[in-house]
Z-matrix of the N, CA and C atoms (Angstrom, degrees):
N
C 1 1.443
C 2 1.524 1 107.19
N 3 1.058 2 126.29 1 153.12
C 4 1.231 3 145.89 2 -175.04
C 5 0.945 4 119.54 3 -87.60
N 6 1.418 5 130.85 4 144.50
C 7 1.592 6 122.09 5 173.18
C 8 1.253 7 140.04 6 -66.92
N 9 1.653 8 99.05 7 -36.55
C 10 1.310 9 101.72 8 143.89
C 11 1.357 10 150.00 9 -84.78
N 12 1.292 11 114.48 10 -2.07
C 13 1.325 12 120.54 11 154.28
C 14 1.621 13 116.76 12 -67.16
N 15 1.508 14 110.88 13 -46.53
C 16 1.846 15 116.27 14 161.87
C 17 1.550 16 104.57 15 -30.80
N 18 1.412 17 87.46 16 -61.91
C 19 2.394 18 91.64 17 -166.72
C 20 1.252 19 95.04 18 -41.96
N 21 1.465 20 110.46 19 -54.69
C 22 1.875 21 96.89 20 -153.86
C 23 1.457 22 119.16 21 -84.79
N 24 1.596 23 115.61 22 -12.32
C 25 1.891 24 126.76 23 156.32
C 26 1.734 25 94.64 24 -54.05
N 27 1.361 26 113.84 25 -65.04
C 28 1.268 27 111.92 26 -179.76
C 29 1.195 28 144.70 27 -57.44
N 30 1.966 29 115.70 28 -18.21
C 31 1.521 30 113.92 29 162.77
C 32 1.688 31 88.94 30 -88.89
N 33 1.344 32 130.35 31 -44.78
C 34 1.402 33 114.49 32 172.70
C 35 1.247 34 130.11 33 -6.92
N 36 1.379 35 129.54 34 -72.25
C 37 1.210 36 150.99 35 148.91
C 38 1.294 37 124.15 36 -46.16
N 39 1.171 38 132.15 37 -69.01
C 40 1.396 39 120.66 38 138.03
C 41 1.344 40 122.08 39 22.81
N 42 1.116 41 95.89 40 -101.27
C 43 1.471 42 136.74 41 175.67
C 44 1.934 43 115.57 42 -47.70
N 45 1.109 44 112.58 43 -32.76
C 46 1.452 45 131.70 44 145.93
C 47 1.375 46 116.30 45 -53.49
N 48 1.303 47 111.20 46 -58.19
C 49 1.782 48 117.52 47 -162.64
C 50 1.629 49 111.91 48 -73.23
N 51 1.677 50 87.77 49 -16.80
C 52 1.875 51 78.08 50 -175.56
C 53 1.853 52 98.70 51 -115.34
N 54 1.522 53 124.57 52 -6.77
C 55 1.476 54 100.16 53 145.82
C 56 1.457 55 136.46 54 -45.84
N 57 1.597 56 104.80 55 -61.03
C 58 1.325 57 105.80 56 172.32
C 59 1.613 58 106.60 57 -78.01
N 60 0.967 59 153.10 58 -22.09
C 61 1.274 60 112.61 59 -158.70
C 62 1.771 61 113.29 60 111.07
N 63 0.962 62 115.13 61 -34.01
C 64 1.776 63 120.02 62 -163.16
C 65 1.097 64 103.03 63 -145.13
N 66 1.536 65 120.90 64 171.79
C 67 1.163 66 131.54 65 179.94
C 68 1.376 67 115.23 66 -60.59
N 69 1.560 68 133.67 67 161.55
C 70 1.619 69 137.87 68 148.82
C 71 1.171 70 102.51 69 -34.74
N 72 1.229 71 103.01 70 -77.94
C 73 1.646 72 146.54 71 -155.05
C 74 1.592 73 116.52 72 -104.87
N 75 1.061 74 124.83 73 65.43
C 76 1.498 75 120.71 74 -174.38
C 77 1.448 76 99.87 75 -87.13
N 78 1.527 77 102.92 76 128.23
C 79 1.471 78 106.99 77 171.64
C 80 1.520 79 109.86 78 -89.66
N 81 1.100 80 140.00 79 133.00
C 82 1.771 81 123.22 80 151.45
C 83 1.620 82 111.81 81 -127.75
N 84 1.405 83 84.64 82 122.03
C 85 1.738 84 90.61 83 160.27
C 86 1.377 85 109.62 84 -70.78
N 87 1.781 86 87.58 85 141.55
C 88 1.410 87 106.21 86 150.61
C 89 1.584 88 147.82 87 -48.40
N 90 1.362 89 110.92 88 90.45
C 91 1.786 90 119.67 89 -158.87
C 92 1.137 91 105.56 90 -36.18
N 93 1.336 92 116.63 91 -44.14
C 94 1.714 93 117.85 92 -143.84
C 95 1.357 94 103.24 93 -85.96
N 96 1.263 95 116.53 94 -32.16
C 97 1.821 96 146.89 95 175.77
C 98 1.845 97 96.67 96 -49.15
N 99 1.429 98 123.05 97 -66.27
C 100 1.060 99 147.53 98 -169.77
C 101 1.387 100 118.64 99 -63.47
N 102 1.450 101 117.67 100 -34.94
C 103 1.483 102 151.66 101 -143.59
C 104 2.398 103 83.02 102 -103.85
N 105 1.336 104 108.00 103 -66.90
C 106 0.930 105 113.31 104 166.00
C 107 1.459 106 121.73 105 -31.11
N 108 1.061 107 103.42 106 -86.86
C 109 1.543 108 123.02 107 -170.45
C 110 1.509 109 106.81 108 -53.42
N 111 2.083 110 102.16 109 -18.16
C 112 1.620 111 81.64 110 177.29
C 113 1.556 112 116.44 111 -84.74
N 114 1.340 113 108.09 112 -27.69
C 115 1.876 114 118.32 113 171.49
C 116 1.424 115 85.43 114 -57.13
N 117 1.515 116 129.66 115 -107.39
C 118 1.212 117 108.65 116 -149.10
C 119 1.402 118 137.68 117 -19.18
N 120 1.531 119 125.30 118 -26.87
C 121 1.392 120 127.32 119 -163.28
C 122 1.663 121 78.18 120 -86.87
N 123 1.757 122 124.60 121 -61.05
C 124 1.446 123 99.87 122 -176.47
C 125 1.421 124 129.80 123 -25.29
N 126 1.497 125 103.67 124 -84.80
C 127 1.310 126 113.34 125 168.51
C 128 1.631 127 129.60 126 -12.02
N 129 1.423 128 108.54 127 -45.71
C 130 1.630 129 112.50 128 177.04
C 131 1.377 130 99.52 129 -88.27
N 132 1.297 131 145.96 130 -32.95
C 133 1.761 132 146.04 131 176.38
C 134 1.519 133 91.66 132 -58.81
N 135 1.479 134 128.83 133 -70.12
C 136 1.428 135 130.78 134 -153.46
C 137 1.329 136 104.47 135 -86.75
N 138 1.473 137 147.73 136 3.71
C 139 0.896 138 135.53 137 151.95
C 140 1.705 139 115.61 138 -92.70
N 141 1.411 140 112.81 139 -23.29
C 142 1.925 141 123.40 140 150.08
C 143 1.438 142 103.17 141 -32.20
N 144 1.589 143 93.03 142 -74.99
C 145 1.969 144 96.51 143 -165.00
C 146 1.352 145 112.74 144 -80.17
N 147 1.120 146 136.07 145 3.41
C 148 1.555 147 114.35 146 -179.11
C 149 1.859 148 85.76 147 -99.18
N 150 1.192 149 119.46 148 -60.55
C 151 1.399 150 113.96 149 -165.19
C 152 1.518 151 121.25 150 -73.91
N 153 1.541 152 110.56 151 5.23
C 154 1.657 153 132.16 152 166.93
C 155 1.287 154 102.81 153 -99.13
N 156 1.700 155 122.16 154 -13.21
C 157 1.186 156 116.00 155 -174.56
C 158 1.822 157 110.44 156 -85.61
N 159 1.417 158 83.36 157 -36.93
C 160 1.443 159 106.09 158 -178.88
C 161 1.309 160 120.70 159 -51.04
N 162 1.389 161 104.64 160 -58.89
C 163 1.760 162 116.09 161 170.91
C 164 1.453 163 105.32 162 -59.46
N 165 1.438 164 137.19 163 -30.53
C 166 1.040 165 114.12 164 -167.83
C 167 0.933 166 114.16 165 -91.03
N 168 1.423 167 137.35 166 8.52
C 169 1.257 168 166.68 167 -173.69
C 170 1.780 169 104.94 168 -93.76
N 171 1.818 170 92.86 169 -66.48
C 172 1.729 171 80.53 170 153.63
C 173 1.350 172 136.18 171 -71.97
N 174 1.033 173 132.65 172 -18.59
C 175 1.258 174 112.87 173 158.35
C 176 1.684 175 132.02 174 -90.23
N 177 1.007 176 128.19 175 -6.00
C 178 1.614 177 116.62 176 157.26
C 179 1.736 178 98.22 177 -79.43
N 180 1.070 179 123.84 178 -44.76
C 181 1.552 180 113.54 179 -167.44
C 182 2.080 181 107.48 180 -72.67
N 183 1.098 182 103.68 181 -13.54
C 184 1.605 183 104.19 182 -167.66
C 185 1.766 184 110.11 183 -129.26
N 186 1.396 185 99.31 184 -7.28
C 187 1.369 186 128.09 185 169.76
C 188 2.146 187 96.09 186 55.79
N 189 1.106 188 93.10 187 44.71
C 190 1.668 189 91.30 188 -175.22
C 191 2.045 190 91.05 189 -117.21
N 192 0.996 191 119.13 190 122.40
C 193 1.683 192 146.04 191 -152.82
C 194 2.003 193 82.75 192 -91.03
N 195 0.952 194 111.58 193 -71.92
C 196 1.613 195 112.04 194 -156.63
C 197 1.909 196 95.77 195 -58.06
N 198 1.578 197 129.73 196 -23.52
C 199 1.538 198 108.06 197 -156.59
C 200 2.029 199 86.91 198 -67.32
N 201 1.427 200 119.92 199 -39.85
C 202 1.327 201 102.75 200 171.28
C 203 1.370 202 118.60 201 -38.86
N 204 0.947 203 127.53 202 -72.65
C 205 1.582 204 122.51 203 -174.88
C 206 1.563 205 110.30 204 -54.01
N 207 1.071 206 135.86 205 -28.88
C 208 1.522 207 143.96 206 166.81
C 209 1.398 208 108.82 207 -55.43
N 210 1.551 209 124.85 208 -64.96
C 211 1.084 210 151.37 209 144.42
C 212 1.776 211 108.99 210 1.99
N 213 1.214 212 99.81 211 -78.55
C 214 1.604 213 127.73 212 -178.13
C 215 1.591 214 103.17 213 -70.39
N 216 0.962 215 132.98 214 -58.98
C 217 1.573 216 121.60 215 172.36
C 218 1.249 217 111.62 216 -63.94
N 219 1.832 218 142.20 217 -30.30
C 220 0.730 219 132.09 218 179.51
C 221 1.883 220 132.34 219 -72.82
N 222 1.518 221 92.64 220 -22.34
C 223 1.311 222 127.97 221 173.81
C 224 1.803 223 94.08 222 -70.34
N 225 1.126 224 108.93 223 -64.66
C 226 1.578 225 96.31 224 -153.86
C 227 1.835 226 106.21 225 -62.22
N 228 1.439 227 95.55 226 -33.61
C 229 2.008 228 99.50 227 179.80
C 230 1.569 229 110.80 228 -65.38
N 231 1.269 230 111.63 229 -39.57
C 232 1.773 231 93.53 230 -171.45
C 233 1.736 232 104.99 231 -83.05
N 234 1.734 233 117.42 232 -16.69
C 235 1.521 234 103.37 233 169.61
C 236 1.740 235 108.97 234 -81.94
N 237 1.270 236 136.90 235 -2.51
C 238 1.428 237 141.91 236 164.65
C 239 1.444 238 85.84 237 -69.86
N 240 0.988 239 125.46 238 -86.85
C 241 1.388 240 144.28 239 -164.95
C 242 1.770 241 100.00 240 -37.75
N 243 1.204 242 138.13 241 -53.26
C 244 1.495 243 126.24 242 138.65
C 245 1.188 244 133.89 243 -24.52
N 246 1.495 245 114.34 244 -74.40
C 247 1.388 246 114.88 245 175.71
C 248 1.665 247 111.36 246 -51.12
N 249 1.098 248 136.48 247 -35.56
C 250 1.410 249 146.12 248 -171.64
C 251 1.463 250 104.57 249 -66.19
N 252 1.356 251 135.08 250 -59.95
C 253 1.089 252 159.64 251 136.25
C 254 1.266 253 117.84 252 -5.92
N 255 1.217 254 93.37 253 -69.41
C 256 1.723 255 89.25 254 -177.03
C 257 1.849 256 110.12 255 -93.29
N 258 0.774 257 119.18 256 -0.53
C 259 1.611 258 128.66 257 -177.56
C 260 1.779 259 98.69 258 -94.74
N 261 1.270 260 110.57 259 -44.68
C 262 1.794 261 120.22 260 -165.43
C 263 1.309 262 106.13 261 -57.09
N 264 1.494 263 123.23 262 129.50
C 265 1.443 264 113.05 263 171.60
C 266 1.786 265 110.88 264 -56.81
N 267 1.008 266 92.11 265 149.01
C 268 1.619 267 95.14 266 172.29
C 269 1.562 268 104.47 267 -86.50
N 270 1.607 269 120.02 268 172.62
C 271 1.685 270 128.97 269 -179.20
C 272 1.602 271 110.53 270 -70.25
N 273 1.203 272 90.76 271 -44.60
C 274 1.694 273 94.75 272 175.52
C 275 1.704 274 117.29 273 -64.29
N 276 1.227 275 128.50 274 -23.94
C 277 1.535 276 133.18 275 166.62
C 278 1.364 277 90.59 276 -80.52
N 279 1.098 278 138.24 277 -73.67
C 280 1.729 279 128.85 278 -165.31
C 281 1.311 280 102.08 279 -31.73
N 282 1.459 281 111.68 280 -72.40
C 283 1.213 282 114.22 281 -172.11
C 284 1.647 283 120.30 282 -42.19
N 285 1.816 284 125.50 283 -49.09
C 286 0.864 285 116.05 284 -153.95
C 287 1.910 286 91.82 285 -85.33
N 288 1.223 287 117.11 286 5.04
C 289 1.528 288 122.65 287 167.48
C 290 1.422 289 116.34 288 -80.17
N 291 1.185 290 131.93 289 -34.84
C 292 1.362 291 137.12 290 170.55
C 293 1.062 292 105.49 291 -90.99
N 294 0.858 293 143.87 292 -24.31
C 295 2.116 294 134.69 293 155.44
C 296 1.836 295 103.15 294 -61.21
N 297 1.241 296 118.57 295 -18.08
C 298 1.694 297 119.89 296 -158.65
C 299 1.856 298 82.99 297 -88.70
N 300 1.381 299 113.08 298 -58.49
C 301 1.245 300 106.23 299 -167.22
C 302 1.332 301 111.55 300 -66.63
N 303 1.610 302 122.69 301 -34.16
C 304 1.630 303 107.86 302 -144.60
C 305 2.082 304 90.80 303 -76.06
């Protein structure tokens, strides 16, 4: 594409967006979609640092090197183990989903 063909797609639109008021083309993500995915990433960060915090705690105070790495793997499995949990349909939604279809 051309550059000047770009300019004139681009006052095109432009020129659209400020008749009405709003975009052509307004994209919006989905909040709740976004909202999700942002707890989950918490959940796996703050279960990293509190239970990486922990080990590292045991090891300058107990001078033992691996409870960090224990620490840090142990942190990341029980916040998976959260996110999984709380994301997983439960039996009672399955169920009331296969009663919805049949």
């Amino acid at each position: 594409m051309s550059s000047a063909a770009m300019t004139a797609r681009v006052t095109s639109d432009m020129d659209a967006q400020t008749s009405t008021g709003t975009p052509a083309q307004a994209v919006v993500p989905d909040r709740a979609s976004t909202d999700d995915g942002l707890v989950a990433l918490s959940y796996i960060l703050s279960g990293i640092v509190f239970y990486g915090g922990l080990g590292w705690a045991g090891w300058q105070y107990l001078d033992q090197i691996w409870m960090l790495a224990a620490g840090l793997i142990a942190g990341m499995a029980a916040s998976m183990f959260l996110v999984i949990r709380r994301y997983s349909p439960t039996t009672a939604s399955v169920a009331q989903t296969t009663e919805k279809e049949q």
